[in-house]
C-alpha positions in Angstrom: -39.6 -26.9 -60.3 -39.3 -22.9 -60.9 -36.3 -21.5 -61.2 -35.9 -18.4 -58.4 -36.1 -15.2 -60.1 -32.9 -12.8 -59.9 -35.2 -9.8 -58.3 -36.1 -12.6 -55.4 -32.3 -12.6 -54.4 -31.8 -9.1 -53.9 -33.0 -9.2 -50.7 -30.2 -12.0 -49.1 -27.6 -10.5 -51.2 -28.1 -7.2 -49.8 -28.4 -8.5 -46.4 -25.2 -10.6 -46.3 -23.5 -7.6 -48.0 -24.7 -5.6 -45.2 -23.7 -8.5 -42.2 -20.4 -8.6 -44.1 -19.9 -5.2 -43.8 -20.8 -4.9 -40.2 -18.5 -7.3 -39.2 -15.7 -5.8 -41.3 -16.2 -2.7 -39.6 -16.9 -3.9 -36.0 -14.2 -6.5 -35.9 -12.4 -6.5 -32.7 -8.9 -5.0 -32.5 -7.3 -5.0 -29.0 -4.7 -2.4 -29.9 -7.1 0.1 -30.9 -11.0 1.7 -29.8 -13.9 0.3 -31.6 -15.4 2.7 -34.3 -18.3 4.3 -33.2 -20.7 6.1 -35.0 -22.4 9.5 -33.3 -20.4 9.7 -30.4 -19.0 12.2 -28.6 -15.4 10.8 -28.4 -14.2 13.3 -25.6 -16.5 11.4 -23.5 -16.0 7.9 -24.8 -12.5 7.8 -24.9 -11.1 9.6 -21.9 -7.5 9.9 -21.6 -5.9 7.9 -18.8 -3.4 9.7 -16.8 0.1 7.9 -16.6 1.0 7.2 -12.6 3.4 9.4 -12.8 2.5 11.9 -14.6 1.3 15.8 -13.0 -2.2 16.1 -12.9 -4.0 19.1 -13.0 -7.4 18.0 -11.0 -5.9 16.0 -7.8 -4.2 17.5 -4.3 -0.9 18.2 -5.0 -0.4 18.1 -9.0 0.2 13.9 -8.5 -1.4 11.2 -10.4 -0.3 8.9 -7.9 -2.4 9.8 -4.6 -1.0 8.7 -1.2 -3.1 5.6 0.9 -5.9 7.2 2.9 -5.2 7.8 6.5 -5.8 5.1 8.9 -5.1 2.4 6.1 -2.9 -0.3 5.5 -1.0 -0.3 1.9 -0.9 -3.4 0.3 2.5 -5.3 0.1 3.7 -2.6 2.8 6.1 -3.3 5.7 3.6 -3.2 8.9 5.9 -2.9 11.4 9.1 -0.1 11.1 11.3 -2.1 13.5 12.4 -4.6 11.1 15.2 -6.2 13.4 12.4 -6.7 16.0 10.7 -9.0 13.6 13.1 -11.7 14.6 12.9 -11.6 17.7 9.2 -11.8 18.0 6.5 -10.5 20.2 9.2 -9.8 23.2 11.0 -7.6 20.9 8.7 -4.6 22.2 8.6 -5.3 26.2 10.7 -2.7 27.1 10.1 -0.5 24.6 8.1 2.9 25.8 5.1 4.7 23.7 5.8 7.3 21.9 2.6 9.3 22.1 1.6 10.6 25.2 -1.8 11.0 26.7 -4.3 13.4 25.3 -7.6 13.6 24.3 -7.4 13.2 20.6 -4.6 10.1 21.3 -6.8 8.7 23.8 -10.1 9.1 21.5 -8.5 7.5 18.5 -7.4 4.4 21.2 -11.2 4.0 22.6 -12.4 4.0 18.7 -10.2 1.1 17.3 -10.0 -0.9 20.6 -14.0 -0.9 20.1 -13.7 -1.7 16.5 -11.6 -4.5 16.9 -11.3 -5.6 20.8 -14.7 -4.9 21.9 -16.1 -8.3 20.2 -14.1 -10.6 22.6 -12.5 -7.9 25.6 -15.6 -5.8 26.3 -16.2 -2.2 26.6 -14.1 -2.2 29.3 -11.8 -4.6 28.6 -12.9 -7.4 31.1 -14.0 -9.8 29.0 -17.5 -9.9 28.5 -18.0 -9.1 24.8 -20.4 -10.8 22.6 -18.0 -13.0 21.2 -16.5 -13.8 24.5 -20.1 -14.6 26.2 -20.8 -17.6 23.1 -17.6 -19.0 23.2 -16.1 -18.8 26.7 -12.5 -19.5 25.7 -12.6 -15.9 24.6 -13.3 -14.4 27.6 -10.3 -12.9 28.7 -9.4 -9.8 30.6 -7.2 -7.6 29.1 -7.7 -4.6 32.1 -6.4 -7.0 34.1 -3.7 -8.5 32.2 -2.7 -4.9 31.5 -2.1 -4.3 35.0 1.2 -6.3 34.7 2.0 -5.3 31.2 4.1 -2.1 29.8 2.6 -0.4 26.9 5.3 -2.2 24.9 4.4 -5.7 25.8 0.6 -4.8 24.9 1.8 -3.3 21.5 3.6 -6.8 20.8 0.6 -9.0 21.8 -1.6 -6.4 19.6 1.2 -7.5 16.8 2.2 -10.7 17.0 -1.3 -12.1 18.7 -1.2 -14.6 21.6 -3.8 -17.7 21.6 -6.5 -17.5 21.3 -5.9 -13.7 20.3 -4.6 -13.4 16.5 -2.3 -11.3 15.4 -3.9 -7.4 14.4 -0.5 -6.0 12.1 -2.2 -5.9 9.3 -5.4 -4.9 10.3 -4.2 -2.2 13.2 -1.2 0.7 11.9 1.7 1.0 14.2 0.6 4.3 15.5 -3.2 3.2 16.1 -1.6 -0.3 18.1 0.5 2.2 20.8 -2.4 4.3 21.3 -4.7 1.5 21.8 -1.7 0.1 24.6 -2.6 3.4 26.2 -5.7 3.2 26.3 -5.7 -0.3 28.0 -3.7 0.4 30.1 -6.1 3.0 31.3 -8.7 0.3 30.9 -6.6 -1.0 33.8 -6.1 1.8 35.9 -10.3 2.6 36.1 -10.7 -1.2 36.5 -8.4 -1.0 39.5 -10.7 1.9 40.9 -14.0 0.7 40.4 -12.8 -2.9 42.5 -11.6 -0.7 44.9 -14.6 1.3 45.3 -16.8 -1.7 45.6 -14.3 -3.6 47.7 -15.1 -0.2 50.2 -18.5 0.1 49.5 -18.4 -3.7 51.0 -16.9 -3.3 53.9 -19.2 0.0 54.6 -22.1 -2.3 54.0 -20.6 -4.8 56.3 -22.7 -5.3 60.1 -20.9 -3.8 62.8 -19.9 -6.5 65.5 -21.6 -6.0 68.6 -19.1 -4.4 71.2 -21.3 -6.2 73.9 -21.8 -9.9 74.4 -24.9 -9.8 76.6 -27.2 -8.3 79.3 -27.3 -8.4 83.1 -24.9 -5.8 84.2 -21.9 -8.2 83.5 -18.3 -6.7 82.4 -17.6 -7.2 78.8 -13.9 -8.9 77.8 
């Protein structure tokens, strides 16, 4: 059997000094950035702002932005009457809106009662909504519930929920919740009108009774 020749192991040596070295130098060090050769380090490793920390680049010199509008934080009390949280969903009956009607109030109503009541109350709030029409336990009138609610009582079903309705706090802010009460209840009001127009355009339609009971000259009683 022949001996290897020295010049034969060059080759592995230099390749396990090479492996050896490359894992010497790449070797993993939580605590610190891996070494990296022809990088541009500015773009590599950016530094993180600290939360609290000024900032130079976002609205109002903060780090720490506020939530976007129209969102719920996370971990966040929904509901600013805390005490009314014990006393459950009639804790708001006979409490008033505090927005009043206008167009930009009654807008933002119409847009998140038709993202999240349309499915089972309709586009008019009488029931009829896709959901409703597949699984007739949902179909449920809230224009004509709302006739016999106060804006605070629908704000506390929109909270709380009431079977088979679930509960919208943390889906729904506070503010979004009265102005959708609103607009049910003005839901209500044009459901209220448009029965009473076609209870009217019933009667119009109606045949007049004959004011005579027959021929021959007779008197009528």
């Amino acid at each position: 059997m022949k001996k290897p020749r020295p010049l034969s192991l060059i080759p592995a040596a230099l390749l396990a000094v090479v492996c050896g070295g490359y894992l010497i130098v790449a070797r993993r060090n939580f605590n610190k950035p891996n070494i990296r050769l022809l990088t541009f380090e500015d773009m590599v490793n950016t530094v993180a702002d600290q939360t609290q920390s000024p900032n130079s680049v976002l609205p109002h010199g903060q780090t720490d932005q506020p939530p976007v509008p129209h969102t719920i934080p996370h971990n966040k009390k929904i509901l600013w009457y805390l005490e009314s949280l014990k006393k459950g969903p009639t804790a708001f009956d006979n409490m008033k809106d505090p927005f009043k009607r206008s167009y930009a109030v009654m807008q933002r109503g119409r847009f998140v009662f038709e993202t999240f009541c349309f499915p089972c109350h309709g586009q008019y709030g009488t029931g009829d909504g896709p959901v409703a029409k597949t699984f007739p336990p949902f179909q449920f009138s809230a224009a004509t519930a709302a006739e016999k609610l106060s804006e605070g009582q629908i704000f506390g079903i929109i909270t709380f929920g009431k079977p088979p309705m679930p509960s919208y706090a943390a889906q729904i802010s506070p503010d979004d919740r009265w102005k959708v009460a609103l607009y049910v209840k003005d839901l209500a009001h044009y459901q209220e009108q448009k029965d009473a127009a076609e209870d009217a355009k019933e009667k119009a339609s109606a045949p007049a009774a004959s004011s005579n009971s027959g021929s021959g000259g007779g008197d009528s009683f």
